[in-house]
N, C-alpha and C positions, 0 to 999 in steps of 0.2 A: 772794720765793718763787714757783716754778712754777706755773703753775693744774695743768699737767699733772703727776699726783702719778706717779710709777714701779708699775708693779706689785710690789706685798711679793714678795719673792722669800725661798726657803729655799736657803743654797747646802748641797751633799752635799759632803763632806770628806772628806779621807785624808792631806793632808801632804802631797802630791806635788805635782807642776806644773800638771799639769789641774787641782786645783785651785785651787792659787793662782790662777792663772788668771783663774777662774769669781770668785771674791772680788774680782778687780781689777777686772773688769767688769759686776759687780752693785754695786759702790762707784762707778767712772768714771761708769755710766747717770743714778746719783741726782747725779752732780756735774753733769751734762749740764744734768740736769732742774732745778739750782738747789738741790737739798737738801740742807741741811749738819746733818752730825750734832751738838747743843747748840744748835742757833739757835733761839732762844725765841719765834720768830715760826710754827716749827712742832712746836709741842706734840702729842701723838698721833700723831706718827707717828716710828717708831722705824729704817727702813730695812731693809737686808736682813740675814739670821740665816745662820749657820752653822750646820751639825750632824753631827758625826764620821759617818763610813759610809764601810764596812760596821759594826755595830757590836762589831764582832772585836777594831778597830784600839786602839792601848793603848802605852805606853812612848814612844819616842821621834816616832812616827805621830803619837798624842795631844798633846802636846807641839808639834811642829808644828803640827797644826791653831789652837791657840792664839793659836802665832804668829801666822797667818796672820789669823785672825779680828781679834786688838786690832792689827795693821799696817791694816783696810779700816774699822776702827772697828764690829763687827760683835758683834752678841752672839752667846754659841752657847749654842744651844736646848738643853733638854735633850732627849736623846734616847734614856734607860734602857731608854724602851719596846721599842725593836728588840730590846735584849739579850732576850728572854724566844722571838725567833726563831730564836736561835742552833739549837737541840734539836730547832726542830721539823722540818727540810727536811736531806737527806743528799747531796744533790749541791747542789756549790758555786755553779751556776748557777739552781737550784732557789731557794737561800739568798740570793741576787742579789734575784730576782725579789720573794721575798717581802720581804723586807726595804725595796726598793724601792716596794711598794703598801703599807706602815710608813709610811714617810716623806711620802710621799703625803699619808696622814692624817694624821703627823703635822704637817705643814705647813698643811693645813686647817685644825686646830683651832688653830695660831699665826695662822691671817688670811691668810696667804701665797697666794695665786693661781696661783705657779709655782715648782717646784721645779726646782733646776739639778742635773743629774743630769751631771757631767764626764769622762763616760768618753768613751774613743776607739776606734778600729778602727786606730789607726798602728801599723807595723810595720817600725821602719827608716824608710825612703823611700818604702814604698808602702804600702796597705789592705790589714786584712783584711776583701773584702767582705762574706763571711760572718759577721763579726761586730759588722759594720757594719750588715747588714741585722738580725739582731739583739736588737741594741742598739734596732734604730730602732723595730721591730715592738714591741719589750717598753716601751719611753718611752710608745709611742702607745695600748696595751693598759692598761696601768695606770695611764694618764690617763683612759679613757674607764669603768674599775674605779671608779675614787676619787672619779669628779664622780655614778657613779649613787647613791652616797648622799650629795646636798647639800645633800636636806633634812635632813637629821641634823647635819653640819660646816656648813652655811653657806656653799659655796663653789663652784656649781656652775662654776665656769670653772677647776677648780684642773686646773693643763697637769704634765706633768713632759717637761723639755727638755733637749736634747743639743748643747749649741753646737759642743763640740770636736769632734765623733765624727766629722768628715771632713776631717784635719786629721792629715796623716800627724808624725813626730817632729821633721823636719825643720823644719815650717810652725809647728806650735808651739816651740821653741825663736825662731822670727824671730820670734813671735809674745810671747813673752816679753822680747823686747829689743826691740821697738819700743812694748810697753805702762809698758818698765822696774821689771820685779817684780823683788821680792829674790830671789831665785832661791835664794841662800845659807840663807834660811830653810825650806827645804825637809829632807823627815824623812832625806833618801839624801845629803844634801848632806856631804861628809867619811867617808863610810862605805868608800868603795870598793867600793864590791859592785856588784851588775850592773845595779841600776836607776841608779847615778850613772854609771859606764859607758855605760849606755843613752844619755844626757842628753849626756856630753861629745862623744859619737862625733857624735852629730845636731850638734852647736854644732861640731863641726870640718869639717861639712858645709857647713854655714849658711856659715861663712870663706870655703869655697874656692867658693861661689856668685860669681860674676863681676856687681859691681856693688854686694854687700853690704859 
């Protein structure tokens, strides 16, 4: 066993590639660090959690998520609480935010120290900066939200963190075949619709890359 134990991580969910993703590499980190999920030498400590989000997602999204979690060996947290966010907030980026300073606490009150929050700014081949800045401004807001009450949770270092968000569609798809995620367990994967569209158009990019 590691001396150096991983930070608990809470991963956010949707089924999709980000976050698979973020599950393959909240899983790889603890295998880095020596932690194996069942190894009776480390009792109390249970690894990183999943948690569906936004919590909208439902039917086949949900179902992935699943997937995804018993593939990294991960439990998924409950996360009913967000649903009672749904009614309160009328723009959708309003409903983001909140929902994400949710998670926040709820991740605190699991032990977690950092939430992985998988969104991107990719668009095609390039950024959108603007929602890249964002994205960045709102992780770092309702991180510094969620640690001012850690006398209450416990947690004053609880982060929430963007690993993909600069990491156009191109970069993650390479980034998916050189981590080897199932990709096929993904909620768009057989749909034909525009986010598996999305995903093939980027992976016929990635081909015609000179060298890959």
């Amino acid at each position: 066993m590691s001396e150096t134990v991983p930070t608990r991580t809470l991963v956010l969910c949707d089924g999709g590639l980000h976050s698979l993703l973020a599950c393959a590499m909240a899983r790889e980190e603890c295998t880095v660090a020596g932690m194996v999920p069942g190894d009776p030498s480390q009792m109390g400590w249970e690894g990183p959690l999943a948690a569906p989000f936004p919590a909208s997602i439902s039917g086949g999204q949900g179902d992935a998520v699943l997937r995804h979690a018993q593939r990294y060996s991960m439990r998924v947290a409950d996360a009913s609480c967000l649903q009672g966010l749904l009614s309160v907030y009328q723009h959708p980026v309003e409903s983001q935010t909140g929902q994400l300073l949710g998670a926040a606490y709820l991740g605190a009150r699991l032990g977690c120290a950092r939430v992985v929050w998988p969104v991107s700014a990719g668009a095609g081949e390039g950024l959108d900066l603007d929602a890249m800045a964002h994205a960045a401004n709102t992780a770092l807001l309702v991180s510094r939200l969620a640690a001012l009450n850690a006398e209450h949770h416990g947690v004053p270092g609880i982060e929430v963190v963007t690993p993909l968000l600069d990491l156009n569609d191109t970069q993650v798809i390479e980034l998916a075949h050189d981590m080897v995620v199932p990709v096929e367990t993904c909620w768009w994967w057989g749909s034909g619709n525009a986010e598996e569209e999305r995903w093939r158009a980027a992976y016929e990019r990635l081909r015609a890359t000179p060298g890959v």
